[in-house]
mmCIF file of the C-alpha atoms, coordinates in Angstrom:
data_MODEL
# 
_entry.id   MODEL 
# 
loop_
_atom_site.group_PDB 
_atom_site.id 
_atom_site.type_symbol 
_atom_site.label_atom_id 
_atom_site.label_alt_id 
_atom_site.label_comp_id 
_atom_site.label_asym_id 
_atom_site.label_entity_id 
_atom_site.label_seq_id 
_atom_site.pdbx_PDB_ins_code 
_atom_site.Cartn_x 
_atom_site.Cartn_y 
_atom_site.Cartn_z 
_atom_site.occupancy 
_atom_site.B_iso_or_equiv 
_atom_site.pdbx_formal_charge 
_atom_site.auth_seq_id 
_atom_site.auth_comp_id 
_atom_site.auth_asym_id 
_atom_site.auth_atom_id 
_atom_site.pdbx_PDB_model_num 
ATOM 1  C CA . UNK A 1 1  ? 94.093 34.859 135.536 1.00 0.00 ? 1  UNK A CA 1 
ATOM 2  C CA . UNK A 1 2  ? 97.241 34.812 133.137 1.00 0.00 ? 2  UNK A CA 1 
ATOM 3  C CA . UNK A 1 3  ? 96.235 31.889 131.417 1.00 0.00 ? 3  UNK A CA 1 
ATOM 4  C CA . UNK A 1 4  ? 92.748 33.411 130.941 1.00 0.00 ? 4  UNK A CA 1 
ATOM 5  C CA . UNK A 1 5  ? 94.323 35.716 129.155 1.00 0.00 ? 5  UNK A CA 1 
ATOM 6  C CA . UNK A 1 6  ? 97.088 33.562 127.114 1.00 0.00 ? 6  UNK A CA 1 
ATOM 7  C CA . UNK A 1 7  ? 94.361 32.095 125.696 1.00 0.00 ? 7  UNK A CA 1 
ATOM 8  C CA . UNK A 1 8  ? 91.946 35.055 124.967 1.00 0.00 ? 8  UNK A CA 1 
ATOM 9  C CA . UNK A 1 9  ? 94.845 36.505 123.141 1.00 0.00 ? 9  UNK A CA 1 
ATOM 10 C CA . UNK A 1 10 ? 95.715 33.806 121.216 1.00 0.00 ? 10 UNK A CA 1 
ATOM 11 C CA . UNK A 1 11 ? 91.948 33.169 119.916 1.00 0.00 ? 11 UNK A CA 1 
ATOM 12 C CA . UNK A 1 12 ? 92.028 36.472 118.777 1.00 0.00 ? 12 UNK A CA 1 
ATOM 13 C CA . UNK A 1 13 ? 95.440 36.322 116.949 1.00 0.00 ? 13 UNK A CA 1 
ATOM 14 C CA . UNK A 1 14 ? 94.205 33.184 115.339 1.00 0.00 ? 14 UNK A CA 1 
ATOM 15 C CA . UNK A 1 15 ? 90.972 34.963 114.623 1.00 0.00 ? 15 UNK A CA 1 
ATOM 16 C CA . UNK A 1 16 ? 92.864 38.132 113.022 1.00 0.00 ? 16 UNK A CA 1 
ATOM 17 C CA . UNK A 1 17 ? 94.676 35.662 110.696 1.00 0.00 ? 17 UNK A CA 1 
ATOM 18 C CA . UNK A 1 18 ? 91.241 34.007 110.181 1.00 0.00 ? 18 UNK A CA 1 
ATOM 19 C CA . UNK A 1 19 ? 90.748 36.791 108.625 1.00 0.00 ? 19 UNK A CA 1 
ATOM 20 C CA . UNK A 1 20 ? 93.778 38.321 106.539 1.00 0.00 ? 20 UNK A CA 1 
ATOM 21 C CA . UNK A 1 21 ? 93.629 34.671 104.913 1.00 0.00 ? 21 UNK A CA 1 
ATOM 22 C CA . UNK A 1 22 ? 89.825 34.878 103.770 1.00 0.00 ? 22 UNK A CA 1 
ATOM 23 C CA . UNK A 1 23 ? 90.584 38.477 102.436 1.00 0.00 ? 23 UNK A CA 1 
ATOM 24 C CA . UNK A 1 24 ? 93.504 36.908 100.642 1.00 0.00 ? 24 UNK A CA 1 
ATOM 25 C CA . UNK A 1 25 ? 91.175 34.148 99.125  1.00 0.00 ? 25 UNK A CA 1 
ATOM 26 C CA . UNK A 1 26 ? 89.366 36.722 96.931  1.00 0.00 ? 26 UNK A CA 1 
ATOM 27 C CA . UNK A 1 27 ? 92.553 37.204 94.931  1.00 0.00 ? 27 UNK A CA 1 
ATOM 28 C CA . UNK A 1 28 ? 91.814 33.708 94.075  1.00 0.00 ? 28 UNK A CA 1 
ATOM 29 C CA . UNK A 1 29 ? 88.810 32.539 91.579  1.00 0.00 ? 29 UNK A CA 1 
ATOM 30 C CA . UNK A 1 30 ? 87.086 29.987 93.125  1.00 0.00 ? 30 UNK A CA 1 
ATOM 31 C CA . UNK A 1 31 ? 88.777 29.873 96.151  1.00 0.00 ? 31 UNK A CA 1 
ATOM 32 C CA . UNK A 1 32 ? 85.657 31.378 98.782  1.00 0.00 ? 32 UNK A CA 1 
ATOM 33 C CA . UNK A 1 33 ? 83.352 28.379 96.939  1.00 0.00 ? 33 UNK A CA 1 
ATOM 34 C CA . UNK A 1 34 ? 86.101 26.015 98.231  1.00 0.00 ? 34 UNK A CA 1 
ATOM 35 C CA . UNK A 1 35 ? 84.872 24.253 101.954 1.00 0.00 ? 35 UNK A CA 1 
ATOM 36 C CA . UNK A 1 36 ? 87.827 26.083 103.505 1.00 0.00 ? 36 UNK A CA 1 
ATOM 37 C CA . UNK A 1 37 ? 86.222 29.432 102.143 1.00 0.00 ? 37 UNK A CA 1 
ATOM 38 C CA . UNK A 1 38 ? 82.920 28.192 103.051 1.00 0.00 ? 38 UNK A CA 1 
ATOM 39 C CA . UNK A 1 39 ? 84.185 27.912 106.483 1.00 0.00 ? 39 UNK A CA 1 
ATOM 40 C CA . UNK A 1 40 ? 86.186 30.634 106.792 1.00 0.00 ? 40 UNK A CA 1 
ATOM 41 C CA . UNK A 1 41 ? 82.863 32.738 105.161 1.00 0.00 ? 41 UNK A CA 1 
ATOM 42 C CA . UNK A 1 42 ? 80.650 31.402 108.391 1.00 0.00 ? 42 UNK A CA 1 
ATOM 43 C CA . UNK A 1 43 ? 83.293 32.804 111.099 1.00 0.00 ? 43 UNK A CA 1 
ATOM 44 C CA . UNK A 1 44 ? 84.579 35.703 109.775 1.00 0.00 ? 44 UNK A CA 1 
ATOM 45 C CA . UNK A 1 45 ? 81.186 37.574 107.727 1.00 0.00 ? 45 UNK A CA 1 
ATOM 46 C CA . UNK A 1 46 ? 79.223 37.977 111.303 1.00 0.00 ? 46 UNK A CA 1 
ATOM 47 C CA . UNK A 1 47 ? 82.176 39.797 112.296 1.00 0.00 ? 47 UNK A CA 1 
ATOM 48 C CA . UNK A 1 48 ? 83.241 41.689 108.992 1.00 0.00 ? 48 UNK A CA 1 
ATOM 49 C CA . UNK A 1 49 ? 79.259 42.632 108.386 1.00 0.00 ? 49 UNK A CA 1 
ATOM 50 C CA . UNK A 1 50 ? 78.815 45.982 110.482 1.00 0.00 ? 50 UNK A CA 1 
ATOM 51 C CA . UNK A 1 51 ? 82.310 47.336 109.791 1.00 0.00 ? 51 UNK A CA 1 
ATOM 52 C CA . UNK A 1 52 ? 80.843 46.941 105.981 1.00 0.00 ? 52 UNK A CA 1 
ATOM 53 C CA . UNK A 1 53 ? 77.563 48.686 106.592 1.00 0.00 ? 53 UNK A CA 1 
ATOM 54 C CA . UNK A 1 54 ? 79.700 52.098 108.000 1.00 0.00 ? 54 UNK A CA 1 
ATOM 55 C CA . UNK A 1 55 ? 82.344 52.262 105.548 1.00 0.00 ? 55 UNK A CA 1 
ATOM 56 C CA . UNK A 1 56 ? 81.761 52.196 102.084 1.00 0.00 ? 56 UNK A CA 1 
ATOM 57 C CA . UNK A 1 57 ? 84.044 50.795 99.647  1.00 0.00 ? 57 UNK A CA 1 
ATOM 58 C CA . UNK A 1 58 ? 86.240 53.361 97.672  1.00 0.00 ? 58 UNK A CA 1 
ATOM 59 C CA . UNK A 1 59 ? 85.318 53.954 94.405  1.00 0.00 ? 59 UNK A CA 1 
ATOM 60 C CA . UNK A 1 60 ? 83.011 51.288 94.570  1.00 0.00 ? 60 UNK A CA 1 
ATOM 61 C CA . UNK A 1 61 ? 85.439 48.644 94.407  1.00 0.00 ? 61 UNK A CA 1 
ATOM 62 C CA . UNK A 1 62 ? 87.755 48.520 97.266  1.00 0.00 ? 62 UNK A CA 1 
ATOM 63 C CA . UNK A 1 63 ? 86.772 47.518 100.136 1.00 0.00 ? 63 UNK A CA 1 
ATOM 64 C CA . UNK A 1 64 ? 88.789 48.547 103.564 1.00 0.00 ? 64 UNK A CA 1 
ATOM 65 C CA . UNK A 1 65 ? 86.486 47.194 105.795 1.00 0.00 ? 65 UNK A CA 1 
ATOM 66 C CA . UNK A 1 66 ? 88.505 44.346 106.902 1.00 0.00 ? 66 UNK A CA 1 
ATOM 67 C CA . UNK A 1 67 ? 91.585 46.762 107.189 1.00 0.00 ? 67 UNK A CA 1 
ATOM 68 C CA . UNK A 1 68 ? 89.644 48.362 109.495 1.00 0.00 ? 68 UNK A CA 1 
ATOM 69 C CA . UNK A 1 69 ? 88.334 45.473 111.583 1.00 0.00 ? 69 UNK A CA 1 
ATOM 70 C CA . UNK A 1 70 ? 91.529 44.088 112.246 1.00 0.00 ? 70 UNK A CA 1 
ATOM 71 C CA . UNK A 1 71 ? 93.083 47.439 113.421 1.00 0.00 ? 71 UNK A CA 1 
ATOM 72 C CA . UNK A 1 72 ? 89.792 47.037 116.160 1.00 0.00 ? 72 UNK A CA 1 
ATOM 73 C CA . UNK A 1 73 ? 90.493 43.303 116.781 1.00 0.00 ? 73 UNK A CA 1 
ATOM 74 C CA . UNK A 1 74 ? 94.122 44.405 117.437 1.00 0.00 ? 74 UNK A CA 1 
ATOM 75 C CA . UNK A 1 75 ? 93.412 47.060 119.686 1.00 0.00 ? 75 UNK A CA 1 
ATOM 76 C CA . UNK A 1 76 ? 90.954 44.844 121.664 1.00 0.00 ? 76 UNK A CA 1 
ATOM 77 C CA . UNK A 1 77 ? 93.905 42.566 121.998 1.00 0.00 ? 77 UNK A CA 1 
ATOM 78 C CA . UNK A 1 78 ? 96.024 45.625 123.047 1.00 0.00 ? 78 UNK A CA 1 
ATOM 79 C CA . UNK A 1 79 ? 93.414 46.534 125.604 1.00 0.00 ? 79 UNK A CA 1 
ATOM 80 C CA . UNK A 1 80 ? 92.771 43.448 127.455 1.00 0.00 ? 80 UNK A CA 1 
ATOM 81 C CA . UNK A 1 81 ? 96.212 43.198 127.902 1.00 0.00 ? 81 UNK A CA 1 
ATOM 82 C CA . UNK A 1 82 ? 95.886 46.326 129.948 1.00 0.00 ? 82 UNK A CA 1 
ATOM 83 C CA . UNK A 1 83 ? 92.748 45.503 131.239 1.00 0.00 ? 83 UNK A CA 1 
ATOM 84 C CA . UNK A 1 84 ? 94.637 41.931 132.914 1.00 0.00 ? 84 UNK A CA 1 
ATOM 85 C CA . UNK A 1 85 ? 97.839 44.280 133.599 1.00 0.00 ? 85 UNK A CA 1 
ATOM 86 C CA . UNK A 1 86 ? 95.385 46.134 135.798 1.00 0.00 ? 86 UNK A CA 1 
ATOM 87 C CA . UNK A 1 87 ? 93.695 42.976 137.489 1.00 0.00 ? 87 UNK A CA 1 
ATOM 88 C CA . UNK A 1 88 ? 96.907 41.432 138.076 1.00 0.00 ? 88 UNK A CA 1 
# 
């Protein structure tokens, strides 16, 4: 059941920095057109999407979207760590 977990947790970590690094890309001209963009575009917009459609970007530039799905990725991490705690 611990290894369940182990690895649950680690897909997600890998998935949160999935995702910092494809935010980071748009500092970058060019670098979202790039295949590793591409890529990163195909497993990270499903997720990003609905967090987009309920918060708005400030001022109509910034967008905290991904700020804000992390924080929920994080806490899901958080949480099944409990939720195995509890099993266990």
């Amino acid at each position: 059941m611990y290894m369940l977990y182990e690895i649950l947790s680690t897909a997600m970590t890998i998935y949160s920095y999935a995702i910092i690094i494809y935010i980071l890309m748009s500092w970058f001209p060019g670098a979202r057109e790039s295949s590793i963009g591409q890529f990163l575009a195909k497993i990270v917009e499903p997720y990003l999407e609905p967090f987009r459609k309920i918060i708005p970007p400030i001022g109509g530039m910034i967008d905290i979207s991904p700020i804000v799905a992390i924080f929920v990725l994080q806490f899901a991490i958080r949480g099944l760590g409990y939720l195995f705690t509890m099993l266990i």
